[in-house]
VEXSE-787880 format. One record per residue (C-alpha): x, y, z; residue in one letter. Coordinates in steps of 0.02 Angstrom, whole numbers, padded with zeros to 5 digits, always signed. Layout:
! VEXSE-787880
XYZA...
***
This chain:
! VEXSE-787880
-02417-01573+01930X-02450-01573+01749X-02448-01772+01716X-02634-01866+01731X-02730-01905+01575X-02856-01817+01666X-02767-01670+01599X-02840-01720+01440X-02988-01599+01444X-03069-01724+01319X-03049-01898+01400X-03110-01949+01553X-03030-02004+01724X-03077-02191+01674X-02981-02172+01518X-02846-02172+01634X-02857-02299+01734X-02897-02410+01575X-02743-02358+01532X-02619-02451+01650X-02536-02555+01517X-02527-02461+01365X-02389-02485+01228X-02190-02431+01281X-02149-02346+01122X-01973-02293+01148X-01916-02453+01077X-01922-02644+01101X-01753-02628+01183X-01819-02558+01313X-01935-02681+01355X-01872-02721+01536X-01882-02620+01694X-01689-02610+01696X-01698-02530+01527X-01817-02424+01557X-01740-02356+01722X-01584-02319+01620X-01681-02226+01509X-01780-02106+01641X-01606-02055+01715X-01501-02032+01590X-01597-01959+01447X-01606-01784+01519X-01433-01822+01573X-01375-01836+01394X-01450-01711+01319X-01393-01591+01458X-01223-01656+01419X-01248-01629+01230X-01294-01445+01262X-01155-01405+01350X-01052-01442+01193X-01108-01274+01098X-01012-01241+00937X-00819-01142+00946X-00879-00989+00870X-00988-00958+01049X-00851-00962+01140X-00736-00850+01019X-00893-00737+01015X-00883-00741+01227X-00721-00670+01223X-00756-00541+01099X-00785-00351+01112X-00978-00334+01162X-01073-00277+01065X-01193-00138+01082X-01374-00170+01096X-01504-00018+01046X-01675-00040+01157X-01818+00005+01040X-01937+00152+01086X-02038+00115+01229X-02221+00196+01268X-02196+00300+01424X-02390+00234+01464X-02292+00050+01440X-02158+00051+01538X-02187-00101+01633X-02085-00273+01591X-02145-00358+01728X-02146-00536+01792X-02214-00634+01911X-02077-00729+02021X-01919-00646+01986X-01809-00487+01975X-01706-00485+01821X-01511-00485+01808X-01448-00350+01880X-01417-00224+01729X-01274-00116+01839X-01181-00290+01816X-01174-00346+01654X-01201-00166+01551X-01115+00000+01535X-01241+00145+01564X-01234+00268+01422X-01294+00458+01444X-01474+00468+01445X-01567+00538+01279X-01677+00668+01302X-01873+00646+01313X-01989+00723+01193X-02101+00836+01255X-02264+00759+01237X-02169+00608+01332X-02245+00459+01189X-02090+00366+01204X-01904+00352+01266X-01746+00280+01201X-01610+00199+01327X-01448+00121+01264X-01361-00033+01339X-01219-00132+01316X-01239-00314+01372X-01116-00429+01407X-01099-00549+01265X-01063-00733+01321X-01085-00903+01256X-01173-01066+01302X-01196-01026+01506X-01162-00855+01500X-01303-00817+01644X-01274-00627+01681X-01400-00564+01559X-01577-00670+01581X-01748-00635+01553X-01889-00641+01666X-01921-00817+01713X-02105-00791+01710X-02074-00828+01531X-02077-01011+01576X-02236-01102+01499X-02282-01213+01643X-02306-01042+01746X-02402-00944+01623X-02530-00834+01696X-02466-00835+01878X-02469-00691+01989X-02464-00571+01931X-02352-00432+01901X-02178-00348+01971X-02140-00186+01947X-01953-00178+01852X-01866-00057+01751X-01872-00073+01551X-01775-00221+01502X-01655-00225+01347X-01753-00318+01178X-01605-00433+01175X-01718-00485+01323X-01878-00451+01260X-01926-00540+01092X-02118-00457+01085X-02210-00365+00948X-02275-00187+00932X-02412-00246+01051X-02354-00067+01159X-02439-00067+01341X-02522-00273+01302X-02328-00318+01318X-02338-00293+01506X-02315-00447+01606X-02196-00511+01488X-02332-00519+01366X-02453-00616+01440X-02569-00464+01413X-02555-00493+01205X-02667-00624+01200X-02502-00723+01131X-02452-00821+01302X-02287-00751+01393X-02147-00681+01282X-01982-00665+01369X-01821-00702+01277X-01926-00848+01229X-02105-00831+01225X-02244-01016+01248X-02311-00990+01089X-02120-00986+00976X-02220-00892+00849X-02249-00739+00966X-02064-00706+00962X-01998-00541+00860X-01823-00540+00806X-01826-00438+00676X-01716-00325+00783X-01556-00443+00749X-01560-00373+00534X-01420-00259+00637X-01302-00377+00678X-01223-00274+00850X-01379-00332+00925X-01347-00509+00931X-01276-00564+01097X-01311-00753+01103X-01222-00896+01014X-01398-00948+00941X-01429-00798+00890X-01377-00813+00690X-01525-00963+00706X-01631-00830+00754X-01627-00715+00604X-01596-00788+00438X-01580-00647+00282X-01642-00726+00135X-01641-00582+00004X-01530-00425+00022X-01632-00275+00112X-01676-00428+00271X-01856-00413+00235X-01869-00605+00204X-01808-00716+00336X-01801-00860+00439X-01816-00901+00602X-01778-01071+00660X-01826-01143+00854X-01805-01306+00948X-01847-01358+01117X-01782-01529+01227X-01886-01570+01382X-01869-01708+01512X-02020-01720+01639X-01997-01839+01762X-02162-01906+01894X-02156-01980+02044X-02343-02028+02116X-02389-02112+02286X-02557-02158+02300X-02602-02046+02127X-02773-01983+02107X-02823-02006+02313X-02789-02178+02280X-02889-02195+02123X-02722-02274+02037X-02670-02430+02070X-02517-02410+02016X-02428-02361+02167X-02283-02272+02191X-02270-02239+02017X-02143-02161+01903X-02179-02108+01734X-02050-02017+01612X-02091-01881+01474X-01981-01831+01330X-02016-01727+01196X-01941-01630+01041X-01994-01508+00940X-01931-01386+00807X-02012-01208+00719X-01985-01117+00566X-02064-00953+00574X-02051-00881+00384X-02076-00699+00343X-02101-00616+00172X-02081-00436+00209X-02198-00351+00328X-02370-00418+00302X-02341-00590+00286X-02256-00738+00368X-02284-00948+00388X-02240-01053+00543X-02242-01213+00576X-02180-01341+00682X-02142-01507+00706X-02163-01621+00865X-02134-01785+00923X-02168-01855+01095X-02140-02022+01204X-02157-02081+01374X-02117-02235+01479X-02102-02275+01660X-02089-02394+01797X-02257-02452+01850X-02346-02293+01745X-02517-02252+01695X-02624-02144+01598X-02550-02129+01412X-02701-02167+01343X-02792-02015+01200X-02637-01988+01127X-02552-01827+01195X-02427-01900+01285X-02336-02023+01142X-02349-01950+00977X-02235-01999+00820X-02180-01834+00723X-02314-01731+00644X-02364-01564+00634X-02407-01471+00800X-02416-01283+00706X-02448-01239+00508X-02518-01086+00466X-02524-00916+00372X-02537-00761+00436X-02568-00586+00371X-02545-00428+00459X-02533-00253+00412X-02607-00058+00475X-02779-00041+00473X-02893+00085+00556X-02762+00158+00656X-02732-00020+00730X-02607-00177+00705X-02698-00300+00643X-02673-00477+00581X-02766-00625+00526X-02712-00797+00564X-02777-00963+00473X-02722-01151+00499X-02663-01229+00634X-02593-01165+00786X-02592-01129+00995X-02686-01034+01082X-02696-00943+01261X-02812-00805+01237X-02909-00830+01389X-02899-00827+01579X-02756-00946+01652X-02876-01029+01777X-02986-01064+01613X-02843-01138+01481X-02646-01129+01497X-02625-01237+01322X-02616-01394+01422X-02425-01394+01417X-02394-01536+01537X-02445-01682+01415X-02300-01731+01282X-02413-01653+01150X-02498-01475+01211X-02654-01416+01136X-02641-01354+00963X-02815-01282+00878X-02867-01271+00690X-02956-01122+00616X-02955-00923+00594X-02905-00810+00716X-02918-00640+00674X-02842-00475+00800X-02816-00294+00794X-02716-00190+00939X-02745-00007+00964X-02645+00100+01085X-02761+00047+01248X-02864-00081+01186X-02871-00249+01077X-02990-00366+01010X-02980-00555+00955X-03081-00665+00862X-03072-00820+00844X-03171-01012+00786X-03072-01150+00811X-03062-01350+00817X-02965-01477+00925X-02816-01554+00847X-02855-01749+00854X-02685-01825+00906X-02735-01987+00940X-02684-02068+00762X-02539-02167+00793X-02432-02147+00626X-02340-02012+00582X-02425-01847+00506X-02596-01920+00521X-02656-01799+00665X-02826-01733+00617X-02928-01610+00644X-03066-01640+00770X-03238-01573+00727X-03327-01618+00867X-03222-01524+01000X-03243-01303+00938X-03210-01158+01034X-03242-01003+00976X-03291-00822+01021X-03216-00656+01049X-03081-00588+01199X-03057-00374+01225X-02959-00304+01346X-02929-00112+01387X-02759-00071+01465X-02814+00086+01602X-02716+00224+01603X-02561+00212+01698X-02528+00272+01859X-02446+00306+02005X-02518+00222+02182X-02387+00232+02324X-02249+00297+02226X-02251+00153+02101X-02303+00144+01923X-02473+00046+01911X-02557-00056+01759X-02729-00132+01747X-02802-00215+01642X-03020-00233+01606X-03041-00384+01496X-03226-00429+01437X-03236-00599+01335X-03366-00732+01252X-03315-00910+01242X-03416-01028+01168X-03372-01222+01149X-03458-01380+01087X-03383-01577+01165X-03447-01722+01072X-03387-01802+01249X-03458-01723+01407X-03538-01849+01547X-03592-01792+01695X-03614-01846+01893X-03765-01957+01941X-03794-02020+02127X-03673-02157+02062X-03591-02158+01926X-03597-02023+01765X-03717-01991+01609X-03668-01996+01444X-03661-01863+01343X-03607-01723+01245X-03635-01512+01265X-03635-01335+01219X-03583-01204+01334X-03605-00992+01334X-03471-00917+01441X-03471-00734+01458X-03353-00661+01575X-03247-00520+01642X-03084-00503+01732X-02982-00362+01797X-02801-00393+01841X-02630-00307+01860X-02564-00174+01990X-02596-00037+02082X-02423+00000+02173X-02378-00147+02262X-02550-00236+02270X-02540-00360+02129X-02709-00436+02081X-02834-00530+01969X-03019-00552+01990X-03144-00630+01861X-03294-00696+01838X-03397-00793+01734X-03565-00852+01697X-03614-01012+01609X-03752-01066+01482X-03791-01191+01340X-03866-01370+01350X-03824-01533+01402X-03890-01682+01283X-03889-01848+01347X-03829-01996+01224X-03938-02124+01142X-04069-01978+01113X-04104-01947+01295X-04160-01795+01397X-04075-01622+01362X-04063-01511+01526X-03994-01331+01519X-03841-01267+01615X-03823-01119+01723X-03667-01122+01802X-03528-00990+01869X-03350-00974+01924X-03272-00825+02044X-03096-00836+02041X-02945-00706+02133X-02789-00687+02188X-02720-00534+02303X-02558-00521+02342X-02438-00389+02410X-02254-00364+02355X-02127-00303+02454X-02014-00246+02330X-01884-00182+02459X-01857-00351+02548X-01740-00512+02509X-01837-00593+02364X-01949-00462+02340X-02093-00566+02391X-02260-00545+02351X-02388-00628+02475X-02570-00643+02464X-02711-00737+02450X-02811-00857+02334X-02997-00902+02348X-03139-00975+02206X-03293-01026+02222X-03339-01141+02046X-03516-01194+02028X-03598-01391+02042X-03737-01466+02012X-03857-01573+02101X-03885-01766+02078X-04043-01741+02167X-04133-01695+02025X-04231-01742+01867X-04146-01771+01696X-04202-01648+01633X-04188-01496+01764X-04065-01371+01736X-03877-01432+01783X-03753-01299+01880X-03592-01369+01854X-03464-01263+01787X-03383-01353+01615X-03190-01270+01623X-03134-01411+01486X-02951-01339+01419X-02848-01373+01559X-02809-01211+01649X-02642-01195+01719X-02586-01312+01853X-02501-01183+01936X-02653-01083+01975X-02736-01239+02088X-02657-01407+02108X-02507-01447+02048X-02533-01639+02040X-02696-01579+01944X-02782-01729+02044X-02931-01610+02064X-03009-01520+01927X-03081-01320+01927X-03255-01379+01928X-03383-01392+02102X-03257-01304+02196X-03217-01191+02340X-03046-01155+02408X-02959-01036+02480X-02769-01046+02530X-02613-00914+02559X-02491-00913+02418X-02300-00839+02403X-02176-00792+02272X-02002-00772+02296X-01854-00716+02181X-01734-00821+02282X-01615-00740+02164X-01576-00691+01992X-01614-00844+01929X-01703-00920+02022X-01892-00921+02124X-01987-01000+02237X-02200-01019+02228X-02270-01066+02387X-02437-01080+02401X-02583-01200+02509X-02752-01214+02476X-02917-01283+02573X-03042-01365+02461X-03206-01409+02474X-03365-01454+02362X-03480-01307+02334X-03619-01417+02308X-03624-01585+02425X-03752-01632+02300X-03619-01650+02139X-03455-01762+02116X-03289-01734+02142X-03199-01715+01989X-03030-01761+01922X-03051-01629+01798X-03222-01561+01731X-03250-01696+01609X-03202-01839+01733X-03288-01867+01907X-03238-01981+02066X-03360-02104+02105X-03312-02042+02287X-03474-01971+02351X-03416-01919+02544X-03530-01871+02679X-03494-01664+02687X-03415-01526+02577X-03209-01511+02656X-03112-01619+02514X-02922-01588+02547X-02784-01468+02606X-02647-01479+02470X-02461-01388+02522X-02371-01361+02376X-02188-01277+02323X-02109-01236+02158X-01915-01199+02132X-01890-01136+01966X-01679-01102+01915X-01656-01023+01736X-01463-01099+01743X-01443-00994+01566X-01560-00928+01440X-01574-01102+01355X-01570-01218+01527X-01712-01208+01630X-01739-01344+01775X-01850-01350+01916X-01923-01448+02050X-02109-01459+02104X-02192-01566+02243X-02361-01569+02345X-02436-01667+02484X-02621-01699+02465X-02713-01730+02643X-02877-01800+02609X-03015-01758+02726X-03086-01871+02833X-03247-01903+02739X-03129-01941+02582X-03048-02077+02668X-03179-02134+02736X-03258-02147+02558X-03107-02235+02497X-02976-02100+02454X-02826-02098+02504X-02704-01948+02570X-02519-01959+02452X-02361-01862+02376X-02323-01792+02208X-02140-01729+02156X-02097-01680+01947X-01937-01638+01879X-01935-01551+01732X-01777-01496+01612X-01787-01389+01452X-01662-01354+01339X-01702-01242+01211X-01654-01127+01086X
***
């Protein structure tokens, strides 16, 4: 789902193809196929095996008193920790209930006491929400649960913005591991009765006496594993092809006392195959360099937390069906600039101006900052009131933004073939999303101007362009799985081939990669001259464990524009009529522990008629994907 180069929002679909026999850099002794078969099946097999090996002291500490874990004051007007695809362990399990504390009158807040159980390596009785996983940020949309321990919940004082496990913040999704590493908090392991995990002496690291410097070290393994037939409606001639992703990484996230901490991380990548494609542009083999360096500054200000954040770093502070980070590539996006933020008790603000990380250098800690790729602008969001609807507490969020971005590399659809050239974009938008009882929801819009300037000196044209995008769902929190069913359906803007150079152009520029959950899985289509509709399901299977079912009906909203692989990169199909493809798709997600997460995607993608005719071709997608982290 998450594999083509044309999830590199900077290169185009060509790029790819030109890409067929790039460099194997795992090393020349894997040079034949046998080798490199070895290599796809048993990597993830070893390091599986090597985390299963966790150090003596976990398992002394698993058969050790528990411990007793304090849950920090919670805003009454907060009291959602809600995910997407799953119901947490069950607490009546795994904790001992203490007596309730009584509620303050004015009802700000709420204390609640729990004792976990305290295991080691695959202790799986106590896990946090699996919406926490990256590759299903910004999915729908929210479950109603009851408070969660902060053994489970590693978020800041964000108060009602940590609702949906976060994703609300600005930060990404922040379970007991958040996307962004830096968005963790676990300041609350200084006492050390909190600590319930075998890592969790990694996790807080007291470097003077009172605890208000320390470190926090992090580390993530993960295997993806691709198997294509007939990839990119037969675009790829590589056919069936299987590809193979591995990638390391490690944080140090630095604090010296309250106001100011540094993180930064390390990452290195690789990825080989049998009869692979597309690791071209450099995201998807990477020697070690820096993914993450900066400084940060926070502090109280205006009856607000606020921080400042300079260097380089991720960043999700947008819409999932606008960016997700681009996760799926060995190297995700990583961003160079100032960010600056400030949370009141209903409402936040970010600012931000910002430059592509270059990763195509080839030699170690040589990435560079790329000038000629920006996005800046600013994102709000005001949490409403909460409420109840139905008997069930009810969140919403109102979220008004401005991004702005600049691509030295933009072309654009002709009759045949593309333009050259390079753009500025003006995308103001809004979006309202959360629940009201058990409708679960998100609907946004946006509106799109700038300029389009063709290379060599050639015509400019200006853009208008927009993109509608929503997803409805119901849960039925009292049935097996708690389900929640509903509906997708976007309409994304195109532009016309028909006319002059220099008319205005309405195709929608969406270049960041938004989450390959919200659309296509095999991302063989990009959000960009699009409408579909489609039903879609979630399922908590059980504990640990969830099913996303969803299938959506595309077509072209203009039969005038291209077909895109993403909105960079279009088809040279040009079919007669707008109905593209239907693509099925499932997801099965297991969270084995709270460091081993596995699951299995695939999708069928049934070309239309027209497409075939045109010389597409209808194919399967499957990915595997392990993490092992800590």
């Amino acid at each position: 789902m998450k594999h083509l180069s044309a999830r590199n929002a900077g290169a185009d679909f060509a790029h790819c193809v030109a890409a067929c026999s790039p460099r194997f850099s795992f090393s020349s002794s894997l040079s034949t196929p046998l080798s490199i078969v070895r290599l796809v099946c048993l990597a993830p097999v070893g390091a599986l095996l090597a985390a299963m090996l966790p150090p003596v002291a976990a398992h002394a500490q698993s058969a050790a008193t528990a411990p007793t874990v304090m849950q920090e004051p919670v805003h009454s007007d907060s009291n959602l920790n809600v995910t997407h695809d799953t119901a947490p362990a069950r607490l009546s399990d795994v904790v001992r209930k203490q007596p309730k504390e009584p509620v303050a009158t004015n009802g700000p807040e709420h204390h609640s006491t729990v004792t976990p159980a305290n295991g080691g390596f695959w202790d799986n009785m106590l896990l946090p929400p699996l919406s926490s996983r990256p590759e299903a940020y910004g999915q729908p949309q929210s479950l109603e649960l009851k408070p969660l321990p902060t053994a489970l919940l590693h978020q800041g004082p964000w108060g009602v913005f940590n609702a949906n496990t976060g994703a609300a913040s600005g930060f990404g999704t922040v379970g007991y591991y958040a996307v962004s590493r830096w968005a963790e908090d676990w300041s609350n392991l200084r006492d050390k009765k909190n600590r319930i995990d075998w890592a969790d002496p990694l996790k807080y690291i007291p470097l003077n006496n009172s605890g208000s410097i320390y470190l926090t070290l992090s580390g993530n393994f993960r295997h993806h594993g691709f198997y294509d037939q007939r990839a990119g409606f037969g675009t790829i001639k590589k056919d069936p092809s299987y590809r193979s992703t591995l990638r390391w990484n490690a944080g140090a996230d630095l604090h010296l006392g309250e106001h100011v901490r540094l993180y930064g991380e390390l990452l290195s990548g690789q990825a080989g195959g049998i009869n692979y494609y597309g690791y071209a542009g450099g995201r998807w083999r990477s020697k070690l360099d820096a993914q993450q360096a900066f400084l940060e500054v926070k502090g109280h200000l205006l009856g607000a937390n606020m921080g400042a954040m300079v260097g380089r770093m991720s960043f999700l502070d947008a819409p999932p069906y606008f960016t997700a980070g681009s996760v799926y590539p060995t190297v995700p996006y990583s961003w160079n600039g100032v960010r600056g933020y400030a949370f009141w008790k209903r409402f936040r603000v970010d600012l931000f101006d910002l430059s592509l990380t270059n990763n195509a250098p080839t030699t170690a800690f040589h990435d560079q900052v790329g000038w000629k790729t920006r996005l800046f602008g600013a994102y709000t969001s005001y949490a409403v009131p909460n409420f109840k609807f139905l008997d069930r507490n009810s969140q919403i969020f109102v979220d008004t933004f401005y991004l702005g971005y600049i691509l030295a590399s933009n072309p654009i659809a002709k009759t045949t073939g593309t333009i050259a050239g390079s753009t500025h974009r003006d995308t103001p938008g809004m979006r309202i999303w959360g629940n009201a009882g058990p409708i679960e929801f998100s609907l946004g819009g946006m509106w799109q101007g700038g300029t389009f300037y063709a290379a060599k000196n050639g015509p400019t044209r200006p853009v208008s362009a927009y993109s509608f995008n929503s997803t409805l769902s119901w849960r039925f929190a009292k049935w097996w799985g708690k389900p929640a069913i509903g509906i997708q359906a976007d309409a994304i803007s195109g532009g016309d081939t028909r006319k002059s150079q220099t008319s205005s152009w309405g195709n929608f520029l969406s270049p960041f990669v938004p989450s390959a959950y919200y659309l296509d899985m095999s991302t063989y289509i990009g959000n960009s001259n699009l409408i579909d509709v489609g039903p879609l399901a979630t399922i908590a299977t059980s504990r640990n464990t969830s099913l996303l079912l969803k299938v959506p009906v595309i077509w072209r909203n203009s039969t005038n524009d291209a077909i895109y692989a993403n909105p960079t990169a279009a088809y040279n199909f040009r079919p007669q009529g707008g109905y593209t493809a239907t693509m099925p798709q499932a997801s099965f997600t297991w969270r084995a522990t709270r460091h081993v997460t596995f699951s299995l995607d695939g999708e069928y993608i049934f070309a239309s008629r027209a497409m075939i005719k045109a010389g597409a071709s209808s194919g399967a997608y499957v990915q595997s994907n392990l993490e092992l982290t800590f």
